[in-house]
DRENDO-1510 file (C-alpha; in Angstrom, 1 decimal, always signed):
<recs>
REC; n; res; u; v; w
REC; 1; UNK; -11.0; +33.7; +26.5 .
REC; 2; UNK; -13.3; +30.7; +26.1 .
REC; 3; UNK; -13.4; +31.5; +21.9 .
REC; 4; UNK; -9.5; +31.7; +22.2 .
REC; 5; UNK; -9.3; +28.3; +23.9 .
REC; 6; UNK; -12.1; +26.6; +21.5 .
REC; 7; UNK; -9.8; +28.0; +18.7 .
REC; 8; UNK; -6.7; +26.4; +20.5 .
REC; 9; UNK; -8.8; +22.7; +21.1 .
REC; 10; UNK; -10.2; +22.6; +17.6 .
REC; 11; UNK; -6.2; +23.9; +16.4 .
REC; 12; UNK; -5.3; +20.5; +18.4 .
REC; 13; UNK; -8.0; +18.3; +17.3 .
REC; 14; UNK; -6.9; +19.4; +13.3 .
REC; 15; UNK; -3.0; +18.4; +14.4 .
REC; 16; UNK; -4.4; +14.7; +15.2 .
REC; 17; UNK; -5.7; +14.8; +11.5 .
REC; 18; UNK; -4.1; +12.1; +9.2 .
REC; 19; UNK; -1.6; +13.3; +7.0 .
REC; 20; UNK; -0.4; +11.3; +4.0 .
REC; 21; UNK; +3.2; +10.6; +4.0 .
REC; 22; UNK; +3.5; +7.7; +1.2 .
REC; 23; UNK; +0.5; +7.6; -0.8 .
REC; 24; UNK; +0.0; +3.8; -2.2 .
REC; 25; UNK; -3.4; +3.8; -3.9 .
REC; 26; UNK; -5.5; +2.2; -2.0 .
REC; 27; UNK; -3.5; +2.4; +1.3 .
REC; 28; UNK; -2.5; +5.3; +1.9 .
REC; 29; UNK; +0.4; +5.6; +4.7 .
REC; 30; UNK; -0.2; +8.4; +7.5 .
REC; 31; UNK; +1.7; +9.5; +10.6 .
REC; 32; UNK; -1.0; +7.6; +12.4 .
REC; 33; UNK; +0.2; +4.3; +11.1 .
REC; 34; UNK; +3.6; +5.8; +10.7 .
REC; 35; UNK; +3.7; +6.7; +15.0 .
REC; 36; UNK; +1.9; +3.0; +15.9 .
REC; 37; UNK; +4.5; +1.6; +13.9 .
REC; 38; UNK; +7.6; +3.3; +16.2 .
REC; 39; UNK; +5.5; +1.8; +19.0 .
REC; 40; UNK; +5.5; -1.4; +17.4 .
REC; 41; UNK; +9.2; -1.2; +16.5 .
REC; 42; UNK; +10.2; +0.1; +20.2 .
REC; 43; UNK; +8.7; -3.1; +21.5 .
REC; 44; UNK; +10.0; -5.0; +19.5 .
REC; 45; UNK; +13.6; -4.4; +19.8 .
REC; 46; UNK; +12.9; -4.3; +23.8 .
REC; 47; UNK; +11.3; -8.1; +23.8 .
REC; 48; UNK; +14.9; -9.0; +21.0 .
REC; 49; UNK; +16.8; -7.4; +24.1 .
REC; 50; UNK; +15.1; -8.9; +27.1 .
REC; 51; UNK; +15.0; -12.4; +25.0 .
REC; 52; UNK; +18.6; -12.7; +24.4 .
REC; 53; UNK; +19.3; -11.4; +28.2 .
REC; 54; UNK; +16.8; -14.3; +29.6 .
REC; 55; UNK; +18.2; -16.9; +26.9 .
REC; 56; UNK; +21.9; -16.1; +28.2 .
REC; 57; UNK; +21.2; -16.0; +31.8 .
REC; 58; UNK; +22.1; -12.1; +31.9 .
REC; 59; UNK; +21.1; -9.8; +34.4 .
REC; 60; UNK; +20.6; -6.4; +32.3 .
REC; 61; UNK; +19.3; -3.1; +34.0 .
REC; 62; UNK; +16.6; -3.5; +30.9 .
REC; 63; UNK; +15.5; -6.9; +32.0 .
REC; 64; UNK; +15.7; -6.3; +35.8 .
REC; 65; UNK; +13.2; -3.2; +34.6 .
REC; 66; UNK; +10.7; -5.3; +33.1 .
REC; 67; UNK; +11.0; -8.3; +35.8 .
REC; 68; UNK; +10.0; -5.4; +38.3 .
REC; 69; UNK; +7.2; -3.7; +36.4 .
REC; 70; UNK; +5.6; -7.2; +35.5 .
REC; 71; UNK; +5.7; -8.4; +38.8 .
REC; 72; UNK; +4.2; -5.3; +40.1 .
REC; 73; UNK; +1.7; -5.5; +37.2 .
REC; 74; UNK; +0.8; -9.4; +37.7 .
REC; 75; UNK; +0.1; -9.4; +41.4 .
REC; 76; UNK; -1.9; -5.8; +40.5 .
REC; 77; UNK; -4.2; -7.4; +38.3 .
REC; 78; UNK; -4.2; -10.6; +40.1 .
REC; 79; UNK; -6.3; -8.7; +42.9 .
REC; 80; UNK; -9.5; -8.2; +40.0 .
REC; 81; UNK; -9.0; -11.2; +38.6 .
REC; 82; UNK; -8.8; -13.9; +41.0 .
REC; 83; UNK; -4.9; -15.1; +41.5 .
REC; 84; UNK; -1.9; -14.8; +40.6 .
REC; 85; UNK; -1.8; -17.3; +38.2 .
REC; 86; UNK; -4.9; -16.7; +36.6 .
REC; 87; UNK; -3.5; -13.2; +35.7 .
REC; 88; UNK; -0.2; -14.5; +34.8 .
REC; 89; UNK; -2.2; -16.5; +31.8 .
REC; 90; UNK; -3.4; -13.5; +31.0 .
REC; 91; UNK; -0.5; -11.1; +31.4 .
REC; 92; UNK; +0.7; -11.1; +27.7 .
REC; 93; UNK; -2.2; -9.5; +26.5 .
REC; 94; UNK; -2.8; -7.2; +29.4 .
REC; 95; UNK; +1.0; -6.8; +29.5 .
REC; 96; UNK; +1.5; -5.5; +25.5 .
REC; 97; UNK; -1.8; -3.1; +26.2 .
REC; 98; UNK; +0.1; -1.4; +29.3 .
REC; 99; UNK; +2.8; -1.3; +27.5 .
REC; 100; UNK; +1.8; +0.2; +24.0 .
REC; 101; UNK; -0.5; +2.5; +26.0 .
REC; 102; UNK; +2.2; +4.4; +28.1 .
REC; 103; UNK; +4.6; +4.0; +25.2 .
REC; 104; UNK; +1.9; +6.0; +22.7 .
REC; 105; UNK; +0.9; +8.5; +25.6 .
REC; 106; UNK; +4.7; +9.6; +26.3 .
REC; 107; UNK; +5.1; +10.1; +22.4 .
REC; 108; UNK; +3.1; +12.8; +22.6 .
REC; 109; UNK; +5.6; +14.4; +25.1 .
REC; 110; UNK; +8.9; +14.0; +22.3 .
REC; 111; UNK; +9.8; +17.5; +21.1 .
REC; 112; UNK; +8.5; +18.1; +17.4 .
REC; 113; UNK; +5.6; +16.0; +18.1 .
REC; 114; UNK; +2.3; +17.4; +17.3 .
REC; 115; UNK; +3.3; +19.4; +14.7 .
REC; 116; UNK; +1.6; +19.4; +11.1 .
REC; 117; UNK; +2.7; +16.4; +9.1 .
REC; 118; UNK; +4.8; +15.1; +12.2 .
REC; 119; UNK; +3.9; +11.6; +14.6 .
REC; 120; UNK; +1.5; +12.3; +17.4 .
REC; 121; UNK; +0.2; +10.2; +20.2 .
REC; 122; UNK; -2.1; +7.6; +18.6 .
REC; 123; UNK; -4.2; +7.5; +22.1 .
REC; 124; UNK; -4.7; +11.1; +21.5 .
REC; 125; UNK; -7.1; +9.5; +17.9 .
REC; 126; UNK; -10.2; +7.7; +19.1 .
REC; 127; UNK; -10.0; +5.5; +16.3 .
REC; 128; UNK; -6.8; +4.1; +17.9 .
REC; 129; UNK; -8.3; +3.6; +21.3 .
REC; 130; UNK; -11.5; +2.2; +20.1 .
REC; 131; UNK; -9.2; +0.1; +18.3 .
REC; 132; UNK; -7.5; -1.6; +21.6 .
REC; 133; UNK; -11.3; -1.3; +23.4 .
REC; 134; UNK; -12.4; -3.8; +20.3 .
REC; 135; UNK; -9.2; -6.0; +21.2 .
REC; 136; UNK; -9.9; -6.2; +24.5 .
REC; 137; UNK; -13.9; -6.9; +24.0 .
REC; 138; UNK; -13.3; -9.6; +21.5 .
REC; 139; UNK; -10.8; -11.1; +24.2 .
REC; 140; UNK; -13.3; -11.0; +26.9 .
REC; 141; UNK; -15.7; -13.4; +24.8 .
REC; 142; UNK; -13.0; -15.7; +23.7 .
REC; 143; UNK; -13.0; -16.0; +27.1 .
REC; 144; UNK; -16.0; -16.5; +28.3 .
REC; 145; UNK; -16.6; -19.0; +25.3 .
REC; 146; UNK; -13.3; -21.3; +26.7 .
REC; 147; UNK; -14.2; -20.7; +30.0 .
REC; 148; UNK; -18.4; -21.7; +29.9 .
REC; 149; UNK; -18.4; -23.3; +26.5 .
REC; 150; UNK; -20.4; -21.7; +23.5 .
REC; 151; UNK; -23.4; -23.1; +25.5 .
REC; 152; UNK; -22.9; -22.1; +28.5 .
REC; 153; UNK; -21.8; -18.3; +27.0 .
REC; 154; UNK; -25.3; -18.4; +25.3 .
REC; 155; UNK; -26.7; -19.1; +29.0 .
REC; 156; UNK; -24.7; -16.5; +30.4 .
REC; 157; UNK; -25.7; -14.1; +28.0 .
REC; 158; UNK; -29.0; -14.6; +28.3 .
REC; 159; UNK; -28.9; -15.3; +31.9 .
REC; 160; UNK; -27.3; -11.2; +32.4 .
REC; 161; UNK; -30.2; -10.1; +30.8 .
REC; 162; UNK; -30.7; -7.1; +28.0 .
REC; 163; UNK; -29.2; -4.3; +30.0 .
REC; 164; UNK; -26.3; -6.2; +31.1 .
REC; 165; UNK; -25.6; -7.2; +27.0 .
REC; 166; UNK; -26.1; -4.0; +26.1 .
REC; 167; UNK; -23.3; -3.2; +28.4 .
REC; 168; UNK; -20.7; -6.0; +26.9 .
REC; 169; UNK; -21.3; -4.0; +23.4 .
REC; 170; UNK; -21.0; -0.6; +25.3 .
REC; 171; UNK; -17.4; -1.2; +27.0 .
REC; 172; UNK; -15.4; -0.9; +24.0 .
REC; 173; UNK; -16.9; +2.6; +23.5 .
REC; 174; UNK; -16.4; +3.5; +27.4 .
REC; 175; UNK; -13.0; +2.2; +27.4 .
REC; 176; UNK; -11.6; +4.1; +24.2 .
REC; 177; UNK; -13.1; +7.5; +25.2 .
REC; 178; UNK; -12.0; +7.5; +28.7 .
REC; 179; UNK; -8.5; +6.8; +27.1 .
REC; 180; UNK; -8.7; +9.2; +24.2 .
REC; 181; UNK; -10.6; +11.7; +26.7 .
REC; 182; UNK; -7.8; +12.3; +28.9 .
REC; 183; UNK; -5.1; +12.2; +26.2 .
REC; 184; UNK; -7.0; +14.5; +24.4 .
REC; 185; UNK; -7.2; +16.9; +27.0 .
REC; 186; UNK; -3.9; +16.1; +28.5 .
REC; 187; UNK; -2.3; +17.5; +25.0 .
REC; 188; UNK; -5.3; +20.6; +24.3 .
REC; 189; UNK; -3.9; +21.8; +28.1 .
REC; 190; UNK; -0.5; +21.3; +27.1 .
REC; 191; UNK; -0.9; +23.5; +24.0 .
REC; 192; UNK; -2.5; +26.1; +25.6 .
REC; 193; UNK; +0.2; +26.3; +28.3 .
REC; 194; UNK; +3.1; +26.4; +25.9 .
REC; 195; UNK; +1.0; +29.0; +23.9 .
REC; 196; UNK; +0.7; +31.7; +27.2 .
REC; 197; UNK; +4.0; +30.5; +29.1 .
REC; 198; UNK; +6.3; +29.2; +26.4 .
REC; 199; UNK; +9.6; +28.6; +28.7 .
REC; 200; UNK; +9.2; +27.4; +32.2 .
REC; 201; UNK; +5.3; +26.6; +32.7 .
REC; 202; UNK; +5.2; +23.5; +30.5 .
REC; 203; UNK; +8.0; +21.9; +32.2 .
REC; 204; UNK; +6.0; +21.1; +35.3 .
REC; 205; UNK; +3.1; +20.1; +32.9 .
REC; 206; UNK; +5.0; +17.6; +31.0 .
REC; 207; UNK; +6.2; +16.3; +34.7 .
REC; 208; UNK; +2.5; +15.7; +35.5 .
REC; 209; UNK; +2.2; +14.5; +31.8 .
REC; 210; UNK; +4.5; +11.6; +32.6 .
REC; 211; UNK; +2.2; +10.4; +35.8 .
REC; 212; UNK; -0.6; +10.9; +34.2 .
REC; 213; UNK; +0.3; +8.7; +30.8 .
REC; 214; UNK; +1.1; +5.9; +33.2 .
REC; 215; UNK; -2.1; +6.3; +35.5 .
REC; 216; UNK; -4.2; +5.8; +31.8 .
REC; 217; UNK; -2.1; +2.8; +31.2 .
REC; 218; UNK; -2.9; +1.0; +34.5 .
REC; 219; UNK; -6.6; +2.6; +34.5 .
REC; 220; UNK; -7.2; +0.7; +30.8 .
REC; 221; UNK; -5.6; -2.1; +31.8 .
REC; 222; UNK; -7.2; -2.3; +35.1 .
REC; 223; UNK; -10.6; -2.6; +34.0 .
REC; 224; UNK; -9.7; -5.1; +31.2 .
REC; 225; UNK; -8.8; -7.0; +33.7 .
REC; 226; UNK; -11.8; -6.5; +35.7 .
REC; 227; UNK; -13.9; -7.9; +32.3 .
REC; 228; UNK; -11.8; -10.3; +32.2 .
REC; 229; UNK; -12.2; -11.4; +36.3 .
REC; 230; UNK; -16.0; -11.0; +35.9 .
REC; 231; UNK; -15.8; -13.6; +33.0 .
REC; 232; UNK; -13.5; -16.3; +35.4 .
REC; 233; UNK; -16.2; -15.3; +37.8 .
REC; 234; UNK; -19.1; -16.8; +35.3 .
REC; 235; UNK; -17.0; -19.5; +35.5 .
REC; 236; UNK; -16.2; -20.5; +39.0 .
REC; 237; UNK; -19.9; -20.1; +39.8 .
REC; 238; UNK; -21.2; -22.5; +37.5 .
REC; 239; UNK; -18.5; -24.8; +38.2 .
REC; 240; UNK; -18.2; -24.5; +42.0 .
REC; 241; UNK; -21.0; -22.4; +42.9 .
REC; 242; UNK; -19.0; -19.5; +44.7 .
REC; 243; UNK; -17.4; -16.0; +43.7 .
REC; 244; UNK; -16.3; -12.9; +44.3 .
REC; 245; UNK; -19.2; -10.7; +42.2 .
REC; 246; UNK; -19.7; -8.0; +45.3 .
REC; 247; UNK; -15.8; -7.9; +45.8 .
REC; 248; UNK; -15.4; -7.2; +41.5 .
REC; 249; UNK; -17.8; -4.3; +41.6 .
REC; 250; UNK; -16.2; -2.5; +44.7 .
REC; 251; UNK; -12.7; -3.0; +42.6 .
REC; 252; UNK; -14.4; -1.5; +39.7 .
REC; 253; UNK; -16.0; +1.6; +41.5 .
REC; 254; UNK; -12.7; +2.4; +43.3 .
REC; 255; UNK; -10.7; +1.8; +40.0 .
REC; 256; UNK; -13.1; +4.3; +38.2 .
REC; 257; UNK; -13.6; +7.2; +40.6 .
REC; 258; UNK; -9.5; +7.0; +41.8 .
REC; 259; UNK; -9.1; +7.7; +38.1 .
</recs>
């Protein structure tokens, strides 16, 4: 049994494989790039939608959607990182990762997807996921550098000590394989179900999968946003000389272990 679902897992892992639909020399064009594209694409004609509703004063069921989930997401975040303005600045970014996230991990759920040659989830690739970790890293030291100054970044740096710089260059990593982890997983499980129980069993699966896709969403997001509060943090004690450090950490821990 545990050969049979090694054989299934590795089976899965060689579906995630790249495979060549239009072969430019030079750049190649996979169903990797081909899937984030779709993404890309869905969002896009989603933000033309919701545009032209705001511009023409229309209440859509689309926009009234999105009104709700960014609310809920803004005053969500604004609990790690210090108000709700602060994570309103920073809701377009945190905003596009939630929603290319949840987007990706439910494309993994379309019929036909995850066949050889077809799209597949691009969370369910590290290289994607490491990809968005590296986004949200670089972000956090833009940051840091507009909130202390290049000087006082160097001074914070040094100041965290070697550990805790080591950690700054370690999140990225953390981030993209808890993300690709689960995905992984989530998809290796579904396989083996729809392999033993090919009719009825994976429909429950697939109703977890959708609850599960959006708890990765938030869980990445969260703790973005918890870099991100720790670097405002920095900031409001060198400015003013108070924070919220012990608060931050108990966010983190909960955030962590609920997930």
């Amino acid at each position: 049994m545990t050969n049979f679902l090694f054989g299934l897992a590795a089976k899965e892992f060689e579906l995630h494989q790249p495979h060549v639909w239009i072969n430019i020399p030079g750049l190649p064009i996979d169903n990797l790039v081909v899937a984030e594209w779709v993404i890309m694409l869905v969002l896009i004609i989603i933000a033309f939608f919701v545009n032209r509703a705001v511009l023409t004063g229309s209440k859509t069921r689309l926009r009234s959607m999105l009104e709700l989930l960014f609310d809920f997401l803004e005053g969500w975040f604004a609990s790690f990182i210090g108000s709700r303005k602060d994570a309103r600045k920073f809701l377009p970014l945190l905003g596009t990762l939630f929603l290319f996230i949840i987007i990706s991990n439910y494309l993994g759920l379309v019929p036909t997807v995850g066949s050889p040659g077809s799209l597949f989830a691009p969370t369910g690739r590290w290289g994607t996921t490491l990809g968005l970790a590296i986004v949200v890293a670089i972000a956090v030291q833009v940051v840091a550098i507009k909130e202390l100054g290049v000087g006082g970044w160097v001074k914070h740096l040094l100041h965290l000590g070697p550990l805790s710089i080591l950690e700054e260059f370690v999140r990225p990593f953390s981030l993209s394989l808890r993300l690709f982890g689960n995905i992984f997983g989530e998809e290796t499980l579904l396989a083996v179900i729809v392999f033993m129980a090919p009719y009825f069993a994976p429909i429950p699966i697939m109703g977890l999968s959708l609850l599960f896709g959006a708890i990765q969403a938030v869980v990445f997001t969260t703790l973005s946003a918890i870099y991100i509060g720790g670097v405002l943090e920095a900031a409001r004690e060198h400015g003013h000389g108070h924070g919220h450090g012990h608060d931050r950490g108990q966010h983190e821990h909960a955030v962590v272990h609920a997930h």
